[in-house]
Gaussian input, Z-matrix of N, CA and C with variables (Angstrom, degrees):
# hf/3-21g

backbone

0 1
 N
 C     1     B1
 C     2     B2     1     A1
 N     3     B3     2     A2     1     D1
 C     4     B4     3     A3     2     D2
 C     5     B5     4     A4     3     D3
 N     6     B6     5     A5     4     D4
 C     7     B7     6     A6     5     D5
 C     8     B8     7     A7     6     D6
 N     9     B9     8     A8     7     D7
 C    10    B10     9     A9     8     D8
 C    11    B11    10    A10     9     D9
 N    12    B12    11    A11    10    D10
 C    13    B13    12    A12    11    D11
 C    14    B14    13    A13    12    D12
 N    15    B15    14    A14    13    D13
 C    16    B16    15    A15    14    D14
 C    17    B17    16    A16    15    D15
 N    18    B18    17    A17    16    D16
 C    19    B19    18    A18    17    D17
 C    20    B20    19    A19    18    D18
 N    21    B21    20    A20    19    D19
 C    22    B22    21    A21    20    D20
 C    23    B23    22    A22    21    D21
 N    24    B24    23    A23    22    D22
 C    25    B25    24    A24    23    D23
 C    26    B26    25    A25    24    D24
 N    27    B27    26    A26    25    D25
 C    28    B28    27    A27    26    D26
 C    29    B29    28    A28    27    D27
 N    30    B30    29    A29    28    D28
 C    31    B31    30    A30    29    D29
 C    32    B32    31    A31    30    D30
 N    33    B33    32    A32    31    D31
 C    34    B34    33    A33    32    D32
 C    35    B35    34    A34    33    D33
 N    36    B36    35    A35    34    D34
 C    37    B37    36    A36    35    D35
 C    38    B38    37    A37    36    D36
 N    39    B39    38    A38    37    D37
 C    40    B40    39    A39    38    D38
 C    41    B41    40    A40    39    D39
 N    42    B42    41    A41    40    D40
 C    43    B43    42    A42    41    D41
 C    44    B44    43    A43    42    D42
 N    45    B45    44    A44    43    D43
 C    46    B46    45    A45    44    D44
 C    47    B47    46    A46    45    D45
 N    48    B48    47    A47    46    D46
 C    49    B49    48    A48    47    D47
 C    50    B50    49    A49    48    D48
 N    51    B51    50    A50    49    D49
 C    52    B52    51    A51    50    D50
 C    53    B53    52    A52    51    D51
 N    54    B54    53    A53    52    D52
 C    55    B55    54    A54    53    D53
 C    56    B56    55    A55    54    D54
 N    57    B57    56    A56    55    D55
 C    58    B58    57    A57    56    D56
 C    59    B59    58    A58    57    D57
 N    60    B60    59    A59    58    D58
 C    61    B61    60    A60    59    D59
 C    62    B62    61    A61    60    D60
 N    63    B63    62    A62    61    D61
 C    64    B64    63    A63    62    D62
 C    65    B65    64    A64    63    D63
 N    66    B66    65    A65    64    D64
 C    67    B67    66    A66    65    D65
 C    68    B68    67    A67    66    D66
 N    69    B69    68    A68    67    D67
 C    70    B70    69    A69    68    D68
 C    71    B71    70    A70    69    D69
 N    72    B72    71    A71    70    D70
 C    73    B73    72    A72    71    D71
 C    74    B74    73    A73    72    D72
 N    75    B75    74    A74    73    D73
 C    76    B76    75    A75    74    D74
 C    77    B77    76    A76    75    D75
 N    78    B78    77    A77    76    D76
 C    79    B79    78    A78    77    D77
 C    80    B80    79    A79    78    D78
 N    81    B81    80    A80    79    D79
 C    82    B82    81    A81    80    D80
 C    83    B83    82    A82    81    D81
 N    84    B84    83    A83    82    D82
 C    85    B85    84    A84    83    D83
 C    86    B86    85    A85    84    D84
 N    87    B87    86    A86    85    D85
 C    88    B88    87    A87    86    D86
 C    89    B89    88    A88    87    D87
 N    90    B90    89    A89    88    D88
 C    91    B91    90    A90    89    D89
 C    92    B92    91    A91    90    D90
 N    93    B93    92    A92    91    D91
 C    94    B94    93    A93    92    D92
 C    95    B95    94    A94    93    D93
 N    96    B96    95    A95    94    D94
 C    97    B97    96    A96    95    D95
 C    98    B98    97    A97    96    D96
 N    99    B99    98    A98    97    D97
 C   100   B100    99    A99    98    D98
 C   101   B101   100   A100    99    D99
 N   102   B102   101   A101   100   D100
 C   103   B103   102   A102   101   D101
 C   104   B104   103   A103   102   D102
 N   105   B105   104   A104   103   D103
 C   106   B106   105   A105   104   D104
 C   107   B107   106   A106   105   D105
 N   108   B108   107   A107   106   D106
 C   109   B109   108   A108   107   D107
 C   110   B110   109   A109   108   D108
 N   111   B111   110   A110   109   D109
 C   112   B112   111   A111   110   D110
 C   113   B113   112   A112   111   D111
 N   114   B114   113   A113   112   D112
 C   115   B115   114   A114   113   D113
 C   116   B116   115   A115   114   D114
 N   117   B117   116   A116   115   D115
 C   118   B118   117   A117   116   D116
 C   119   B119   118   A118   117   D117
 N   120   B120   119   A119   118   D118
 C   121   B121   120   A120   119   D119
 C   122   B122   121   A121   120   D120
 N   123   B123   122   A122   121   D121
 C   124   B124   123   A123   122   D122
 C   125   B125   124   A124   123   D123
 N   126   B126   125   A125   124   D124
 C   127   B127   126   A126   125   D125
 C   128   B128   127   A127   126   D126
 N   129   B129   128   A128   127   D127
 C   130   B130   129   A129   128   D128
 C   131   B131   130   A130   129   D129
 N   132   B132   131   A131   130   D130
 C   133   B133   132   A132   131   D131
 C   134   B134   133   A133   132   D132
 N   135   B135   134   A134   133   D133
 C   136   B136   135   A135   134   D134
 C   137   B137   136   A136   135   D135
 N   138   B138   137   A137   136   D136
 C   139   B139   138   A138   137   D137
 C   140   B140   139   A139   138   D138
 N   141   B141   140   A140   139   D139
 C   142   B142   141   A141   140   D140
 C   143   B143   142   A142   141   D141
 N   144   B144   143   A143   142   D142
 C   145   B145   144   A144   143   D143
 C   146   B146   145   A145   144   D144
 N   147   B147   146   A146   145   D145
 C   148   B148   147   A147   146   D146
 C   149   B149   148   A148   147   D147
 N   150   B150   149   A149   148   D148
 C   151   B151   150   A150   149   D149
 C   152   B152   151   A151   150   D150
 N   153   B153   152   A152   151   D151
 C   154   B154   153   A153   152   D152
 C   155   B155   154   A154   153   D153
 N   156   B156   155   A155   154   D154
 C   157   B157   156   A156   155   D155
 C   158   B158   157   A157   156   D156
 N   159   B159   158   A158   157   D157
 C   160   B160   159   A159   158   D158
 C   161   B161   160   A160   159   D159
 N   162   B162   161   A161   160   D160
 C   163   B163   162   A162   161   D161
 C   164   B164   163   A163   162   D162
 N   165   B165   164   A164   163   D163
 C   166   B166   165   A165   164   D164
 C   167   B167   166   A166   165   D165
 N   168   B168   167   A167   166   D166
 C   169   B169   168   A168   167   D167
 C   170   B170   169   A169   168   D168
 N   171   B171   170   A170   169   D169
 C   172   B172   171   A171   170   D170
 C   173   B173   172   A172   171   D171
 N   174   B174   173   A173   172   D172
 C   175   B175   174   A174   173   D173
 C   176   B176   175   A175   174   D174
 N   177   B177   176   A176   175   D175
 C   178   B178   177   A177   176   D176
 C   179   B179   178   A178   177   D177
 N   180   B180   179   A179   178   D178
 C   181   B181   180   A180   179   D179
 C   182   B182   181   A181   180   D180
 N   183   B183   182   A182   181   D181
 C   184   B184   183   A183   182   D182
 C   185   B185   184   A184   183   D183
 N   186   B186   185   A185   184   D184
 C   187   B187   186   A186   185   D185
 C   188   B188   187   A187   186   D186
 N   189   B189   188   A188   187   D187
 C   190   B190   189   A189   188   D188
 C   191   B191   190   A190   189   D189
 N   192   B192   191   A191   190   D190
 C   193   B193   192   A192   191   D191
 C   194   B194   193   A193   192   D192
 N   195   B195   194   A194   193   D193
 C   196   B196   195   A195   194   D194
 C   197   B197   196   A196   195   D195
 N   198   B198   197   A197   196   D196
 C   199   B199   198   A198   197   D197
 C   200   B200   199   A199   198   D198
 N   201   B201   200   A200   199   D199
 C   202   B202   201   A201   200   D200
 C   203   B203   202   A202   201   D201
 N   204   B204   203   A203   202   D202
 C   205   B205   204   A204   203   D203
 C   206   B206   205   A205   204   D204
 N   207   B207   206   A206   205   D205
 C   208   B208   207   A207   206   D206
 C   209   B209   208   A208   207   D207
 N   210   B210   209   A209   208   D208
 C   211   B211   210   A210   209   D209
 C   212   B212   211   A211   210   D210
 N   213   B213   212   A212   211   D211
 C   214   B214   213   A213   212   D212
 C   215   B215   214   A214   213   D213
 N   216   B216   215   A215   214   D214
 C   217   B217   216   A216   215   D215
 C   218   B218   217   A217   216   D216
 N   219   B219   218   A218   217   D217
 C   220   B220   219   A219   218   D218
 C   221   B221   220   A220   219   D219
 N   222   B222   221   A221   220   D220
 C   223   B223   222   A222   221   D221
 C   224   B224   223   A223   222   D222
 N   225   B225   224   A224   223   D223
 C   226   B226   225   A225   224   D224
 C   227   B227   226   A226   225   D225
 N   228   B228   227   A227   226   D226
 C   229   B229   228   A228   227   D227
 C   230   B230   229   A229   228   D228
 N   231   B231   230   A230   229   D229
 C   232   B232   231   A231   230   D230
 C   233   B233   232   A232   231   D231
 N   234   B234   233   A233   232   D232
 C   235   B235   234   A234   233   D233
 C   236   B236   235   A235   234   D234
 N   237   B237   236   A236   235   D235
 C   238   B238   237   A237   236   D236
 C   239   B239   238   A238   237   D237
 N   240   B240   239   A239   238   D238
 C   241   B241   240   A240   239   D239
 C   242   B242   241   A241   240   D240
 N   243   B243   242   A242   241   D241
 C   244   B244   243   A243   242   D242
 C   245   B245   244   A244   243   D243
 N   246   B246   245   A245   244   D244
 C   247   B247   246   A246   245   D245
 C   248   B248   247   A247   246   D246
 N   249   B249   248   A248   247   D247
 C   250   B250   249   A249   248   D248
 C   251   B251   250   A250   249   D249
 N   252   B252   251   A251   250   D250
 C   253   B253   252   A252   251   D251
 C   254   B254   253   A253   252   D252
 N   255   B255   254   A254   253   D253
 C   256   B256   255   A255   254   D254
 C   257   B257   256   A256   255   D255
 N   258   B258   257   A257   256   D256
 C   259   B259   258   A258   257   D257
 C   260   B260   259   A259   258   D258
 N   261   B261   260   A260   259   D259
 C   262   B262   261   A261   260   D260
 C   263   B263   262   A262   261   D261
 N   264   B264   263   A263   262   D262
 C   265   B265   264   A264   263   D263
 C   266   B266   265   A265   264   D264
 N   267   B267   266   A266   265   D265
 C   268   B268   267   A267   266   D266
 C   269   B269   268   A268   267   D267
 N   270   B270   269   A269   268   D268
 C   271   B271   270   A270   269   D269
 C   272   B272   271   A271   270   D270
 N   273   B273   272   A272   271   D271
 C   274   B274   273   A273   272   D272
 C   275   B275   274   A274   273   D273
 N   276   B276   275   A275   274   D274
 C   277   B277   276   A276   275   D275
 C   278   B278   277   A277   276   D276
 N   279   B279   278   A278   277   D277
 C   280   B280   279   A279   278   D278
 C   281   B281   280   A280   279   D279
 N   282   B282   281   A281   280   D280
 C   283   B283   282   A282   281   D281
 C   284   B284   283   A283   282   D282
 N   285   B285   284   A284   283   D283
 C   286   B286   285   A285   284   D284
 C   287   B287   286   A286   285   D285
 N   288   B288   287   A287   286   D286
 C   289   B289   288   A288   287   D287
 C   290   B290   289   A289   288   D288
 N   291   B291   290   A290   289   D289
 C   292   B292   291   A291   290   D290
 C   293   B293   292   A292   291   D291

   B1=1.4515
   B2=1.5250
   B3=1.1095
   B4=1.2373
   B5=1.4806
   B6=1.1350
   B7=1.5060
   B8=1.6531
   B9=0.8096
   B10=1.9841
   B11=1.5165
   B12=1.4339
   B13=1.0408
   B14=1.6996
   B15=1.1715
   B16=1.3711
   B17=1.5584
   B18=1.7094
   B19=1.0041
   B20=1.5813
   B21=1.0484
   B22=1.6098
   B23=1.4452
   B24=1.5140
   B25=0.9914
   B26=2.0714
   B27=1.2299
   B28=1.2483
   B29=1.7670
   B30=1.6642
   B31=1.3393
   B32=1.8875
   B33=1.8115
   B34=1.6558
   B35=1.4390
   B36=1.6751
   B37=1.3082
   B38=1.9895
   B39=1.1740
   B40=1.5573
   B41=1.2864
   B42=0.9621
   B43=1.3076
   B44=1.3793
   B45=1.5210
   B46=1.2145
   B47=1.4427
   B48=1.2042
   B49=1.5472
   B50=1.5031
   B51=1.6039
   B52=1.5287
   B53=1.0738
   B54=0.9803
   B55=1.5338
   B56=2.0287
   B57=1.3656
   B58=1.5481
   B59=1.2667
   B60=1.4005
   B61=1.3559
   B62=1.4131
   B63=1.7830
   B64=1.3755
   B65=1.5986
   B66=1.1995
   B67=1.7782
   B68=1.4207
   B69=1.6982
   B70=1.2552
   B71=1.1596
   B72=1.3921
   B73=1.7400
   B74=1.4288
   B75=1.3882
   B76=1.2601
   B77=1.7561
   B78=1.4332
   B79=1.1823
   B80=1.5388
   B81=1.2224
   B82=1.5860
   B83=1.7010
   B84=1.2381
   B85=1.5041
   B86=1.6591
   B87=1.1782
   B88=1.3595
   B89=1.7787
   B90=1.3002
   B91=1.4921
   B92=1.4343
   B93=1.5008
   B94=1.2158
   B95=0.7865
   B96=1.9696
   B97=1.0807
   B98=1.2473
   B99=1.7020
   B100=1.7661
   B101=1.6489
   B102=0.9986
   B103=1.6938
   B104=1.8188
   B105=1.4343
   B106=1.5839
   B107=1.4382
   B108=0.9574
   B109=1.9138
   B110=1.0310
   B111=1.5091
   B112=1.3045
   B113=1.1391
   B114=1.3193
   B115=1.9403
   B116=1.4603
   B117=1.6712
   B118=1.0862
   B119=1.1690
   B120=1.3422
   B121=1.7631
   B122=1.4222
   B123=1.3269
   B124=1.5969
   B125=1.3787
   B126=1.8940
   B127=1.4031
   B128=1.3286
   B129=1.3212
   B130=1.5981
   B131=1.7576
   B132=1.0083
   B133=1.7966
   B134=1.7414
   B135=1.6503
   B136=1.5533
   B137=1.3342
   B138=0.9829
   B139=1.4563
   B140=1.3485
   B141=1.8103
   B142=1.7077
   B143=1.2422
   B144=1.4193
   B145=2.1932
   B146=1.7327
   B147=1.5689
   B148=1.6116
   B149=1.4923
   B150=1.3657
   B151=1.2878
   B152=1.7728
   B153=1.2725
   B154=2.2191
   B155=1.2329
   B156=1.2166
   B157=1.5236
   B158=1.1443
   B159=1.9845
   B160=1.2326
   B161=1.2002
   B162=1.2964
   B163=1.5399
   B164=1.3827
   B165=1.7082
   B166=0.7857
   B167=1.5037
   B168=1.3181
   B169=1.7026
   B170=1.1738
   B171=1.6146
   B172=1.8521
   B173=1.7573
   B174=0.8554
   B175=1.6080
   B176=1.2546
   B177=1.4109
   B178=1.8917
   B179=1.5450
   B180=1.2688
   B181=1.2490
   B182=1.9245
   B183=1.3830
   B184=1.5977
   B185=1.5797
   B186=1.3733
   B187=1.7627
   B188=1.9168
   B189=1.1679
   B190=1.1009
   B191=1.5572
   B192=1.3530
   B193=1.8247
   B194=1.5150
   B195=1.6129
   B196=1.8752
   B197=1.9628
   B198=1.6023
   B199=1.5483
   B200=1.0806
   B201=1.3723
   B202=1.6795
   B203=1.9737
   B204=1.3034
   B205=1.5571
   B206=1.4304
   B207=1.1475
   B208=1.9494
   B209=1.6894
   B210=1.1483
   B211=1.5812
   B212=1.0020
   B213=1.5267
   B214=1.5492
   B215=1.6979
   B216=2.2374
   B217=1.8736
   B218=1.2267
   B219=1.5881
   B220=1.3047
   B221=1.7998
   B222=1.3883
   B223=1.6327
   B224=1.3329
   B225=1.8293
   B226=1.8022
   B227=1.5223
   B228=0.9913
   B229=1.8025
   B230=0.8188
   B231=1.3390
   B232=1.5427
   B233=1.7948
   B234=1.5357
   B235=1.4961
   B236=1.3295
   B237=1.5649
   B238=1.1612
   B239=1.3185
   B240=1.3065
   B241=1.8243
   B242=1.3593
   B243=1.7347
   B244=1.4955
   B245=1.4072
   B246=1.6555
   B247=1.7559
   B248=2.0663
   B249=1.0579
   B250=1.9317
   B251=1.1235
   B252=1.2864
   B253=1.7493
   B254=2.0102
   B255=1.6337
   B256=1.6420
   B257=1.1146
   B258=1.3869
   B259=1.4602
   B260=1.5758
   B261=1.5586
   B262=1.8482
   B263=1.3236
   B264=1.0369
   B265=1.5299
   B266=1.6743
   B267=1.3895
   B268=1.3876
   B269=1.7159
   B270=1.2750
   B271=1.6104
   B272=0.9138
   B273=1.4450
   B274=1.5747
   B275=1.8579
   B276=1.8414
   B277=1.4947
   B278=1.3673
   B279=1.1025
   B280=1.5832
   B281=1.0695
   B282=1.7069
   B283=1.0480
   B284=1.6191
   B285=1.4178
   B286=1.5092
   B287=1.3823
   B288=1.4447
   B289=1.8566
   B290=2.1421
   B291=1.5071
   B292=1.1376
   B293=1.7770
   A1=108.91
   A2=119.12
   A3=142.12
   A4=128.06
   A5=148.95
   A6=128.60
   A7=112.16
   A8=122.79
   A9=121.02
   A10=94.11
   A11=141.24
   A12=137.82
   A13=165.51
   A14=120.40
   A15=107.08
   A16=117.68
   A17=123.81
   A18=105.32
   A19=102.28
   A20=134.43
   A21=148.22
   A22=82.95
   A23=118.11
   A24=158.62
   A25=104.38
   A26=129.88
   A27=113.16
   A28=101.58
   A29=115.66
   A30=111.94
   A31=102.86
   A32=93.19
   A33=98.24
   A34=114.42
   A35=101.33
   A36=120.25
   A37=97.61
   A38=99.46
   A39=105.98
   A40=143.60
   A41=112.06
   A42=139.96
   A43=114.77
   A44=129.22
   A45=130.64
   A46=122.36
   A47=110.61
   A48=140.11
   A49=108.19
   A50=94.42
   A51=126.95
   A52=69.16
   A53=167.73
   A54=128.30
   A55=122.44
   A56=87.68
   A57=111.37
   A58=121.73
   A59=119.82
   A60=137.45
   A61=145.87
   A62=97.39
   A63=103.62
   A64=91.95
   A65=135.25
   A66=135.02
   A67=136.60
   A68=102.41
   A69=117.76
   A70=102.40
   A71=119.08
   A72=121.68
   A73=117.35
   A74=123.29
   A75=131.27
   A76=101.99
   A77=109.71
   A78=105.61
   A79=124.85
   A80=125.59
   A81=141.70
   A82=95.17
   A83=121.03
   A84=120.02
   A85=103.94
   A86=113.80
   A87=132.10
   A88=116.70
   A89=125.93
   A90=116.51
   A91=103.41
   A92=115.52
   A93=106.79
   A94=140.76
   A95=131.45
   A96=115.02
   A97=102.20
   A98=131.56
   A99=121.36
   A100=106.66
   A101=126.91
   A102=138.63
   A103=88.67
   A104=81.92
   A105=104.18
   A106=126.67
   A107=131.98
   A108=118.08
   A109=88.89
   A110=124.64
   A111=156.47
   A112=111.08
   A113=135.04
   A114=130.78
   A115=93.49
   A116=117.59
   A117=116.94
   A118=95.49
   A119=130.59
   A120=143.39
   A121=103.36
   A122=122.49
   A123=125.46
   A124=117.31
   A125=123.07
   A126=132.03
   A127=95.02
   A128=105.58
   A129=117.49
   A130=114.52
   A131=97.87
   A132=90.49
   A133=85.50
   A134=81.73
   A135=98.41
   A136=126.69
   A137=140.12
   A138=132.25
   A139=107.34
   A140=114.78
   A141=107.94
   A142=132.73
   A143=104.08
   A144=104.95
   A145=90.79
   A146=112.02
   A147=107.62
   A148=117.42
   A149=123.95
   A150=124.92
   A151=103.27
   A152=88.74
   A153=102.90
   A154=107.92
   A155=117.09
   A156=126.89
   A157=108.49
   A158=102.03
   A159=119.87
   A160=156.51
   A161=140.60
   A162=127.31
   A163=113.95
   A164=132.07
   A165=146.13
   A166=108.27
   A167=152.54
   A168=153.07
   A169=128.27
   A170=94.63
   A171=109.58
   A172=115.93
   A173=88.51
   A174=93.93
   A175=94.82
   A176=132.51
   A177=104.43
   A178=85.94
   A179=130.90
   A180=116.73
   A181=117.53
   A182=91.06
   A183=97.70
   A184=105.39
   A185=102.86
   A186=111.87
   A187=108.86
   A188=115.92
   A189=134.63
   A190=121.59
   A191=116.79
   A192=106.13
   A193=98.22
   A194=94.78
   A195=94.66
   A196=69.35
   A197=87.18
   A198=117.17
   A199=123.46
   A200=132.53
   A201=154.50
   A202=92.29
   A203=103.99
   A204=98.80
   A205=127.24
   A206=98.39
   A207=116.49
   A208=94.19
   A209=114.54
   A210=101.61
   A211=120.11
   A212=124.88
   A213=106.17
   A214=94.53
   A215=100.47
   A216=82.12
   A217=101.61
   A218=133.10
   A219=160.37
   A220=102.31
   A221=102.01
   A222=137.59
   A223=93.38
   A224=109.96
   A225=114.67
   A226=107.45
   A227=126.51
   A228=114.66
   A229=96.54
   A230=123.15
   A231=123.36
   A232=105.17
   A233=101.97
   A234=114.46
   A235=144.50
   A236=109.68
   A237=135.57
   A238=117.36
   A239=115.64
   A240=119.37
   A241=101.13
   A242=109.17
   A243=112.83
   A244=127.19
   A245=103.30
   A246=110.36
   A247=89.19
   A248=85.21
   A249=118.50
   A250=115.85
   A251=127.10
   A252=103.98
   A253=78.71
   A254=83.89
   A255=94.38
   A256=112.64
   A257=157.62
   A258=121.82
   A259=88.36
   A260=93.03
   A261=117.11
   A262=125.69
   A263=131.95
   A264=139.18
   A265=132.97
   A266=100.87
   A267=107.52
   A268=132.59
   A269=104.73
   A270=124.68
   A271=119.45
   A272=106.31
   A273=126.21
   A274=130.90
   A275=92.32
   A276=92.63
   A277=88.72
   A278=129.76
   A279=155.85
   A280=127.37
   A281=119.24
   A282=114.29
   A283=134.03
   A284=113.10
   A285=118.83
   A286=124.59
   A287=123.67
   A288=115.18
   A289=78.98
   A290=88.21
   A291=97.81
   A292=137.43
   D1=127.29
   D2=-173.26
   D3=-82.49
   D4=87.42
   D5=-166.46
   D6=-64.70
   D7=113.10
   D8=179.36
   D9=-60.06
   D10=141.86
   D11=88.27
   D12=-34.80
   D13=110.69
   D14=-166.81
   D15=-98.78
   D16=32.87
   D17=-150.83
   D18=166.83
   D19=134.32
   D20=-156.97
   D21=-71.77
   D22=137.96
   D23=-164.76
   D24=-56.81
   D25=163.46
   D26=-175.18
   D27=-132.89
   D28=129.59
   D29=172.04
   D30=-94.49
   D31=172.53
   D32=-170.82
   D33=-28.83
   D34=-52.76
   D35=-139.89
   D36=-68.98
   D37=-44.42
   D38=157.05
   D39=-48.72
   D40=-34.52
   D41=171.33
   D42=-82.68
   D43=-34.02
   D44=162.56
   D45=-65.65
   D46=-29.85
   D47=161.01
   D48=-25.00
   D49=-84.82
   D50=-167.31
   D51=-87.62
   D52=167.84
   D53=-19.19
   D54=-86.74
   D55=-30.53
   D56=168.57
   D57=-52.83
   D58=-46.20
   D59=-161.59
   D60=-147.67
   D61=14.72
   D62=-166.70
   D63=-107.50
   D64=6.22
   D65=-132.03
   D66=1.60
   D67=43.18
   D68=167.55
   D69=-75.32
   D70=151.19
   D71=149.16
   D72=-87.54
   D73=103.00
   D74=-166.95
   D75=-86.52
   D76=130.25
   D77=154.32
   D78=-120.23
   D79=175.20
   D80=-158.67
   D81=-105.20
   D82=127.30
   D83=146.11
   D84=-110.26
   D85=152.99
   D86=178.92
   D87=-119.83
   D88=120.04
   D89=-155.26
   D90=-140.63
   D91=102.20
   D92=169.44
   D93=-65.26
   D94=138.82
   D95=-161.30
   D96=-131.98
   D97=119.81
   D98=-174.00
   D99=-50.40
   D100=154.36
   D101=-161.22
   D102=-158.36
   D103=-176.68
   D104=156.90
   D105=-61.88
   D106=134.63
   D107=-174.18
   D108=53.94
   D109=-173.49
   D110=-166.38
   D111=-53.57
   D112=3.69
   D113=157.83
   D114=93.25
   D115=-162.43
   D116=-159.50
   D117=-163.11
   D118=151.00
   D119=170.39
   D120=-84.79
   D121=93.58
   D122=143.89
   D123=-56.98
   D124=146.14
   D125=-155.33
   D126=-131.59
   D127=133.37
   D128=171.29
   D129=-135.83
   D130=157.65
   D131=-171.72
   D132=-136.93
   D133=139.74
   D134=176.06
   D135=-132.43
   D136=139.78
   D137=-169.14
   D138=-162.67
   D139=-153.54
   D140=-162.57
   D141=67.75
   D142=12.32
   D143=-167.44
   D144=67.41
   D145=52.14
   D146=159.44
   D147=72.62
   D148=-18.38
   D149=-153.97
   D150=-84.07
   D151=-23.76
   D152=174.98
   D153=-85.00
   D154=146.36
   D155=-179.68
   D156=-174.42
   D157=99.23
   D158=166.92
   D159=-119.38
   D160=99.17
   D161=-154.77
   D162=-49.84
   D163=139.02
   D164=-179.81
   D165=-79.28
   D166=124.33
   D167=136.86
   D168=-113.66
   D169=139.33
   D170=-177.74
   D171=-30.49
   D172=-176.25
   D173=175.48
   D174=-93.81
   D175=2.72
   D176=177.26
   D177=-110.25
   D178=26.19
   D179=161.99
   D180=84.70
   D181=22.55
   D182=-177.65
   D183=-130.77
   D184=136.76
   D185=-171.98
   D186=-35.53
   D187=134.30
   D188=162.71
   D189=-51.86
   D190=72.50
   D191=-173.53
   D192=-111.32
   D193=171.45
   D194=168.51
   D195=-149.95
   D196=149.74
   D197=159.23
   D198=-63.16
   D199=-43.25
   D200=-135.82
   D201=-129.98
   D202=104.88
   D203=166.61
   D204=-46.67
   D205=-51.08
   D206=-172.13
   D207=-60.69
   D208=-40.87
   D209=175.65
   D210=-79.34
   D211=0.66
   D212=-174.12
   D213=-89.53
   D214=-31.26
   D215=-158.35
   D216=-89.86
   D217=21.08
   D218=139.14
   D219=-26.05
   D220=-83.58
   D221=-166.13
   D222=-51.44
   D223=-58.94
   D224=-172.56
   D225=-65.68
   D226=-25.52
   D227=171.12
   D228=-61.90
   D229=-68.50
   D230=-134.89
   D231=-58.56
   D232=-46.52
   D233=157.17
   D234=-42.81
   D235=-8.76
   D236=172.20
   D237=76.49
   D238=38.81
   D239=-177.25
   D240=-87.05
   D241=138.89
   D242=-175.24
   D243=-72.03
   D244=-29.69
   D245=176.96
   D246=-140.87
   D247=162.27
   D248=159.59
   D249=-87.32
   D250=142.41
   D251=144.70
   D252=-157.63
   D253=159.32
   D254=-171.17
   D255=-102.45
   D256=151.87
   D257=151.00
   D258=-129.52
   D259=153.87
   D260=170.80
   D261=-131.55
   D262=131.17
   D263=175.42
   D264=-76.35
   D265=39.30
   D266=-161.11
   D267=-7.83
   D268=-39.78
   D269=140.38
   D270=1.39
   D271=-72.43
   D272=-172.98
   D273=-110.62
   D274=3.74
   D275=-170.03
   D276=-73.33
   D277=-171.64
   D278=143.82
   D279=-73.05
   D280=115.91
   D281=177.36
   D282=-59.84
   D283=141.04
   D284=178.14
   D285=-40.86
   D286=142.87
   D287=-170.59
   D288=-74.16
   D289=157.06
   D290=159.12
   D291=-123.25

C-alpha cells in the first residue's frame, strides 16, 4: 500500500511553518516500509480536511524515516502533530519470530 501524494515533498523547516502558523491541523501518518533488518517508518503530514498529503524529508533532502516506532511518534509530538495514525502492509511486514 502506497501513500499517494498530492504535493512536493516537505523539509523540517516547512513543516515547522505549517504547523505553527498556517492554522491547519496537521496530522502524521507513519508507513512501514520493508528495508534492511526490520524496515523503517516513513513520515507524511497531512492536513487541509485530508485533502494534502505530504512526505516529510531531512534537510539533506532524503525521506524522513526512524527504525524504532516509539521514536518516530516521539519526534511527531515533539513537532507538534495533532493525531498519529500508522499504516502497514501486512504483505510486506515480517513475519513474527516464533
Amino acid at each position: 500500500m502506497n501513500i499517494e501524494t498530492t504535493s512536493k515533498p516537505l523539509d523540517k523547516n516547512t513543516l515547522d511553518e505549517l504547523i505553527r502558523y498556517s492554522g491547519y491541523d496537521v496530522h502524521m501518518i507513519l508507513q512501514y516500509t520493508p528495508g534492511e533488518g526490520k524496515g523503517v517508518y516513513l513520515i507524511y503530514a497531512q492536513y487541509h480536511n485530508e485533502q494534502v498529503t505530504r512526505q516529510v524529508y531531512t534537510q539533506r533532502n532524503t525521506p524522513r524515516n526512524f527504525k524504532d516506532i516509539k521514536r518516530a511518534i516521539d519526534w511527531g509530538k515533539r513537532i507538534g502533530f495533532v493525531t498519529i495514525t500508522l499504516t502497514i502492509d501486512y504483505a510486506v511486514y515480517p513475519d513474527p519470530a516464533i
